[in-house]
N, C-alpha and C positions, 0 to 999 in steps of 0.2 A: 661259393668260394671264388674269391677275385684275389689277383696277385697281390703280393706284398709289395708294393715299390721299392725298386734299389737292391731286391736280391736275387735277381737274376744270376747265374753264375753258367759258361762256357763248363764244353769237356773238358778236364785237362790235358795241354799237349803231350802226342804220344802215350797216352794211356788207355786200355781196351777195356769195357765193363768184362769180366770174365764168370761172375756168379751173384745171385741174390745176396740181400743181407743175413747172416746168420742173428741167429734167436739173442736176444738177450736186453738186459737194463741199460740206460744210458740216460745223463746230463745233457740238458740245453740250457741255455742263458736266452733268454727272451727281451730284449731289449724295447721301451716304449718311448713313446714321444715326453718329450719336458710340458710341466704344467703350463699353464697359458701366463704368460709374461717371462715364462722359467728360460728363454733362450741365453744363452752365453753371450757374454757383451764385447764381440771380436773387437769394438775398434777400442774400448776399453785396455783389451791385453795388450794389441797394436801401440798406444802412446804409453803403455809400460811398459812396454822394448826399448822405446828410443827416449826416454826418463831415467838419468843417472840412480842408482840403485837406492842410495842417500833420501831419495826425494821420494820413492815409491811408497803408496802406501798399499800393500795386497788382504786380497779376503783370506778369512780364517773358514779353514775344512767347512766347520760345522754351520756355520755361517752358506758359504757359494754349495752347500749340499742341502740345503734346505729350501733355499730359493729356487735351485735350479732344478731340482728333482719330478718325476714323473706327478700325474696329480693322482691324489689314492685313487681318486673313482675309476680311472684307468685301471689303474692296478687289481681293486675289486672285480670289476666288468672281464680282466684278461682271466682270474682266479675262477671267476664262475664257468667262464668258458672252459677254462681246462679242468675245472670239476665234469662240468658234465659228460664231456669225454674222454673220462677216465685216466687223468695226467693229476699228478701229485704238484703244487710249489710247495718248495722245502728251503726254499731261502728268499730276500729280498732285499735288493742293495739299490745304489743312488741309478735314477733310471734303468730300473731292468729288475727280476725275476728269474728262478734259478729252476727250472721245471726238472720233474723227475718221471720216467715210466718205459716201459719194453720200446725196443727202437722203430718196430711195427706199428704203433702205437703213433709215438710222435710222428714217423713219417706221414701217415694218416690223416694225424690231426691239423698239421702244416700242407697238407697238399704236395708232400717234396716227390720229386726223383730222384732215386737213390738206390747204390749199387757196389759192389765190391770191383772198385777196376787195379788194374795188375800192368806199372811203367814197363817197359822193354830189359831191367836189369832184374826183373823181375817182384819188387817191393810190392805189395799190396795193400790197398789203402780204403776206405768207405768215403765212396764218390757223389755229389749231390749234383745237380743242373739242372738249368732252367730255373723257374723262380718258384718261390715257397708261397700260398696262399692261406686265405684264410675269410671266414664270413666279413661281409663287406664292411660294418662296423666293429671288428677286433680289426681288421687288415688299416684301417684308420688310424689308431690308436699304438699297433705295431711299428714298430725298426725293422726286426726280423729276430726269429731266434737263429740260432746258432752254437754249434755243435754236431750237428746230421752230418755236416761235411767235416772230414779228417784230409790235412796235408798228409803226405807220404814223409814216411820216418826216415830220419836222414841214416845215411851210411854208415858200417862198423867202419871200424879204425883199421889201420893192419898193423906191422909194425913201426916204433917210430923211435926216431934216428935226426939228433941234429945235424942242419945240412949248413949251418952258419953259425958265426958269433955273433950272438945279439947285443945289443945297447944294454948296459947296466941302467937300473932307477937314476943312479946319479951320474950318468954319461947323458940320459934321456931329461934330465930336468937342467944341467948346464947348457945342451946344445936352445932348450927351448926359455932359460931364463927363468926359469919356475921361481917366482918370488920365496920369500924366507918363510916357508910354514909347513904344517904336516896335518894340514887339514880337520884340527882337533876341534871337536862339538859339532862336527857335520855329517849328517847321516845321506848315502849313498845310495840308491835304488838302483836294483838288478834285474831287469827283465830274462829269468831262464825257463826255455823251453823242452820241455823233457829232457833235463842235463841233471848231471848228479855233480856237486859239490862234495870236492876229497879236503877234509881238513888236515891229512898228514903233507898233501902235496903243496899246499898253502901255507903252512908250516914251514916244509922243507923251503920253498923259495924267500919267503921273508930270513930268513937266515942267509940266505945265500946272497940278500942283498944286504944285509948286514943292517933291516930294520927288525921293530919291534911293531906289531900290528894287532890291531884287533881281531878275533876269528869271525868271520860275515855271520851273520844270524840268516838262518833259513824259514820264508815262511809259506804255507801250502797253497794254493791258489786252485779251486776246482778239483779237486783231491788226485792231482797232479801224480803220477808217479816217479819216482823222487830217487827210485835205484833200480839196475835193471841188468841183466847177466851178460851182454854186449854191450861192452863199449862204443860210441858213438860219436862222431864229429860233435854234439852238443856237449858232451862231456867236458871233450877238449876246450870248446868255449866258454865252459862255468871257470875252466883254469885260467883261460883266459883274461875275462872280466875280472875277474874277483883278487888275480896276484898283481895286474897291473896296477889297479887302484891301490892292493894293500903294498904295494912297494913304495906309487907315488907321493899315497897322502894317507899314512899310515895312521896319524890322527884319529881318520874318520872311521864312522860305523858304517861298513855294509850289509844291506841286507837284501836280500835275492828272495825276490819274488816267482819261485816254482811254478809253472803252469805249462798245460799239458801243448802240445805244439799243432797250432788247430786255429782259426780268427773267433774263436769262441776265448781260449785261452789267453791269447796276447788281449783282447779287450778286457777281457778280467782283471788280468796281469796287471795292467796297465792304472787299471779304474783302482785297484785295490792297491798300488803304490800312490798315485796322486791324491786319493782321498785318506791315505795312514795316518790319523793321529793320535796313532801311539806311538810310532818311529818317524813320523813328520819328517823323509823325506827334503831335501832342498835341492837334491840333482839325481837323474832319472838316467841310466848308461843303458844302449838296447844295441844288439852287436847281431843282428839276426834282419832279413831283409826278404818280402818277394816280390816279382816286380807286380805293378798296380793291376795289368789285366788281370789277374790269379788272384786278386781280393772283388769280392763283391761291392758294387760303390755303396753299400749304405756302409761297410764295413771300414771303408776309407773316410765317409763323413763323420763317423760318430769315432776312430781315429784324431781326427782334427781337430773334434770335439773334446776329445779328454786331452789334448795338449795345448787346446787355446785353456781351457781347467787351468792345465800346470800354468800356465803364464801368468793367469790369475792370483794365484797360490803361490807363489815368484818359486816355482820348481823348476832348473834348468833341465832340457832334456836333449841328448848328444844320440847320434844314431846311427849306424855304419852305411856309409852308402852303399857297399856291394861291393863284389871281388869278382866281377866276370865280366869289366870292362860298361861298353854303351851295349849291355844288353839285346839281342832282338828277339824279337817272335816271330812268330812261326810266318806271318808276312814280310817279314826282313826289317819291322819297323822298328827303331831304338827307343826304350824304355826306361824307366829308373824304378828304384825299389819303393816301397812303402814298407814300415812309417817314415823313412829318413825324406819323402818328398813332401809332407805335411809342412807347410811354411812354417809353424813352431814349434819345429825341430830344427836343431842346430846338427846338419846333415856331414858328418866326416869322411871325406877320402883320402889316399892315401897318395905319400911321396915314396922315393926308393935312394939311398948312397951309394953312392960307387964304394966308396970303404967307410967303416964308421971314422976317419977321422976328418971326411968330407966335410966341406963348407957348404956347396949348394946342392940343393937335393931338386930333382927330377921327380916327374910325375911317374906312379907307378905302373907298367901297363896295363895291369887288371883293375886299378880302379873305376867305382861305380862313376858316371856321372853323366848328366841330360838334362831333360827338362820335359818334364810334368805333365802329361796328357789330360790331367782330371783335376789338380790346383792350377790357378792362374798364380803368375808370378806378384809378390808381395808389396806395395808399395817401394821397400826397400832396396829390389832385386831392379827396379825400374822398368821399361817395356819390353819383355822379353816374349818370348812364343809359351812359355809359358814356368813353375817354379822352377830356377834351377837350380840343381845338385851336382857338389856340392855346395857347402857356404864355406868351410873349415878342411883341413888336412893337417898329418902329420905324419912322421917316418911310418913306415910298416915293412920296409926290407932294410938291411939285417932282422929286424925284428925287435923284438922285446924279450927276455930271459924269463922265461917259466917252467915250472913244475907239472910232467902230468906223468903220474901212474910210477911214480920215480925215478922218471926221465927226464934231464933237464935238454931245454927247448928253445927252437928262436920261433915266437909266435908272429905271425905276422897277420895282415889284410884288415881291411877298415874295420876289423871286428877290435882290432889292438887302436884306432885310432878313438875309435868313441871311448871306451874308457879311460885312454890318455888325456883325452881335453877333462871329461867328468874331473880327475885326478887334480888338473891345473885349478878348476874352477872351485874345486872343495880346498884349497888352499889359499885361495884368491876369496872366499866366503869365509874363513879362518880372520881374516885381515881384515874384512870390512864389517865386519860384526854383525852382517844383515845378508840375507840370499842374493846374490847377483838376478836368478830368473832367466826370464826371457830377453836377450843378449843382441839375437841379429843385429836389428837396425841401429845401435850404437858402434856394432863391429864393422858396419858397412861405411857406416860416417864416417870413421877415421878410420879406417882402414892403412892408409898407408904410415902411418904409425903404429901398428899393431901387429902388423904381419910382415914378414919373408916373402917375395914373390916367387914363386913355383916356375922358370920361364921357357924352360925343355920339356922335353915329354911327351907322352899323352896318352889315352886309351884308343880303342880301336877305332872312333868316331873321332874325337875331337881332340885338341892339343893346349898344351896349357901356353899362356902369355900373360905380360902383366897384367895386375889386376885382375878382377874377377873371371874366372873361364870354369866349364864342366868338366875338367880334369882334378882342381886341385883347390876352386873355390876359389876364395882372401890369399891361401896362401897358409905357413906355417907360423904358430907363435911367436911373437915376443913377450915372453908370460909377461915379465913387468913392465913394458908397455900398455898389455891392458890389465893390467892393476891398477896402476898409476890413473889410468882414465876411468875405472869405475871406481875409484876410491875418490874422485871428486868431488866439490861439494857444491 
């Protein structure tokens, strides 16, 4: 048995193993290399970022899933393996394998360390470290699987009580210029992780913005658990995503991608939105963030991996930078989250108003933003220390007016900004009768045409100023500014 490369994974901070694993079945997703020629063709997606959207010509699903897919013999040779020691596959998708058997079992057959550890507020979670191995030709041929490690479940709710007036849909698309549309014939993807979607709450709020919307389609990811007896900060997040889009671009189809909250789950999630063609997808909203030491780097490359995919497949993808400012760990270093630090992703922070009927908006102090310990920064970003976040911002205090549990709400933090851009660009894809895509390096070129500059502020690290900075990115919207420049010809 020799390591797997790339899954190494640290204790997590503040957490104490407290007891073995208890007995039982459990999912892995076992992820394998691409067939030989099969790699992704980054500098490809690269010149369809900065190729007016008119002129692009993108791959079809079945088409970039076919080329780019693990080779069978891989796939065979991983199958034999886990026959022989006693591991079930029970599914097989675009690079990877879906393993099934007792968790003693897989830990075994991966070589893992693994353990029930218990944070300080007491949560308890199944803890993996160090790296997962495997015979020296599977360990070749392997990414890693994953599943053995579980994030710790986010927090119940207590109760909840507006503590502001938020922006109406149409206070939030005047201040930002949202071109004339409602997003109709575009379908919207939801990255949700162990959150339950309430259709009366969703309901309730398109009402209360005085639109008509479509109800988001839910679909199961990893046999996700989809309802659950405490309420949770994710809960509140599926309200989140799903009433802002259905306020802004009411038009559009959303459809929310359920998956359990784990780097097993978000790459499924993720793989199983970009590659949908049945609901084909054109914009990807992900409102959820950790920062990169707490993901395993092979878990970050094949991350990159499925959103240089989306750039190929012209799916836009928006992604919350984080709501705890320049993050640090546990050596005082400053951080940024992942997926939003993946260069193809269109990474959103947030601003704040002194009243909503402000003119210039300040950077929010919680805003995520930095630069990148494990992407080098993009072409586009020019020579920086390394990618920074974010690219994009918009309002997050007052908030946004939402529905949860029959209480209406001011939502706020970069979890309300990613869906808000999704929102702009499903209406801006309405207009151009073609997917916008992958976006940066056209927003970065004219930039000062497109954006509001952010020029006060900052997070607890760094302060916003004109033009690009890791407080607040470009800057805020001017929706028909950049309509006007991707509807060119």
């Amino acid at each position: 048995m020799v390591p797997i490369a790339g899954t190494h994974r640290n204790a997590w901070p503040g957490a104490t193993a407290v007891s073995a694993l208890a007995d039982g079945d459990a999912l892995l997703t076992a992820w394998l290399r691409p067939r030989k020629g099969g790699q992704l063709d980054v500098a490809r997606a690269r010149q369809l970022g900065a190729t007016l959207p008119a002129r692009r010509v993108y791959a079809t699903r079945a088409e970039l899933a076919r080329e780019t897919d693990a080779d069978p013999d891989d796939v065979d040779r991983l199958k034999a393996y886990c026959a022989k020691m006693g591991v079930d596959v029970v599914g097989t998708h675009w690079r990877s394998v879906t393993l099934s058997g007792p968790i003693a079992k897989l830990v075994e057959v991966f070589g893992a360390t693994a353990s029930i550890y218990e944070l300080p507020d007491k949560r308890r979670f199944r803890h993996r470290s160090e790296s997962l191995h495997a015979p020296i030709e599977i360990a070749a041929l392997l990414r890693g699987p994953f599943g053995i490690h579980q994030w710790p479940r986010s927090h119940a709710i207590g109760t909840l009580q507006p503590h502001t007036t938020p922006l109406s849909a149409r206070d939030v698309a005047a201040r930002y210029e949202f071109p004339d549309a409602d997003g109709s014939g575009q379908t919207v993807g939801l990255i949700q992780l162990r959150g339950t979607f309430k259709p009366d709450d969703f309901t309730k709020c398109m009402i209360a913005q005085g639109v008509t919307a479509k109800l988001p389609v839910v679909k199961r990811v990893d046999n996700a658990e989809l309802e659950h007896a405490e309420e949770t900060e994710k809960d509140v997040e599926s309200a989140i995503d799903t009433q802002i889009i259905g306020a802004l671009a009411p038009g559009a189809q959303i459809v929310i991608y359920a998956a359990p909250d784990d780097e097993r789950g978000v790459l499924d999630a993720v793989r199983a939105a970009i590659f949908d063609d049945e609901n084909r997808p054109s914009i990807l909203s992900v409102s959820f963030g950790f920062p990169e030491h707490l993901w395993t780097p092979v878990a970050l490359t094949i991350l990159d991996e499925l959103f240089t995919a989306a750039a190929l497949l012209g799916v836009s993808v928006f992604c919350a930078a984080g709501d705890n400012g320049a993050e640090l760990d546990a050596a005082g270093n400053a951080h940024v989250l992942a997926p939003a630090s993946s260069p193809f992703a269109h990474a959103c922070g947030g601003t704040q108003l002194d009243d909503a009927n402000a003119v210039a908006e300040s950077a929010w102090p919680k805003t995520g933003g930095g630069f990148s310990k494990f992407f080098d920064a993009p072409p586009w970003q020019g020579a920086r220390a390394g990618r920074g976040v974010p690219d994009v911002a918009a309002e997050v205090m007052p908030g946004y007016a939402v529905v949860f549990a029959k209480t209406e709400l001011a939502a706020g933090g970069t979890s309300a900004a990613a869906p808000m851009w999704s929102a702009l660009i499903a209406r801006i894809n309405q207009r151009l009768g073609v997917p916008t895509g992958f976006i940066a390096p056209l927003l970065y070129a004219a930039s000062a045409t497109l954006f509001r500059d952010v020029t006060s502020g900052g997070n607890d690290r760094y302060q916003s100023a004109a033009g690009w900075n890791p407080c607040t990115g470009l800057g805020v919207p001017i929706g028909t500014g950049i309509d006007a420049m991707l509807r060119a010809s």
